[in-house]
C-alpha positions in Angstrom: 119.4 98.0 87.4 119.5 101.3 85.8 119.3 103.0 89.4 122.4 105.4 90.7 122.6 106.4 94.1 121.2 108.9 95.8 118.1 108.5 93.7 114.5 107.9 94.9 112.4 105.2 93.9 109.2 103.6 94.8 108.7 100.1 96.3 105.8 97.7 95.9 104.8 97.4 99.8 105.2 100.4 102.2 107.4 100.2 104.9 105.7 100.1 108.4 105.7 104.6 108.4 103.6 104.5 105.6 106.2 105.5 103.2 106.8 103.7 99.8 109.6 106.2 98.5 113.6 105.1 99.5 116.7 106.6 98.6 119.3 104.0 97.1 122.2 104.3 99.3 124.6 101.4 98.2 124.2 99.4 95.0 125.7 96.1 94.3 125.0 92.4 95.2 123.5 93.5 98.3 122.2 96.7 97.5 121.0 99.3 100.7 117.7 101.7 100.7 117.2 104.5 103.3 113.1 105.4 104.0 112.7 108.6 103.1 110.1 109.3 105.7 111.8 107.7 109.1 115.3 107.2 107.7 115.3 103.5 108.2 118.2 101.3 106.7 116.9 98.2 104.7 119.6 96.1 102.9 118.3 93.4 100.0 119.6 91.3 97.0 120.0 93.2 93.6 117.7 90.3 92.5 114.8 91.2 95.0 115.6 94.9 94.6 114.4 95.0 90.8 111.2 93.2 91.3 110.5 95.1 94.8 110.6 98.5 92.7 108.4 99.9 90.9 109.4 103.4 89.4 112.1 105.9 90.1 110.8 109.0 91.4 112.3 112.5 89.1 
């Protein structure tokens, strides 16, 4: 992943707010994304993590 943290991206499916935009948070194996809308915590696999996103957001 070319990702760093603290940068917004976009994810395939929209979290249950309605918000496709999280904040990277922690990378590495397990890599964590905070919702930009509610705040929510989600924590997935690098692997899943590059096909989930779609773009990062400037």
């Amino acid at each position: 992943m070319d990702y760093n943290i603290g940068d917004i991206v976009k994810m395939k499916k929209p979290h249950p707010c309605g918000s496709k935009e999280w904040k990277i948070v922690s990378i590495g194996h397990l890599s964590t994304f905070e919702c930009v809308k509610c705040g929510h915590l989600m924590s997935m696999s690098a692997e899943k993590a590059v096909k989930a996103i779609t773009k990062k957001i400037d």
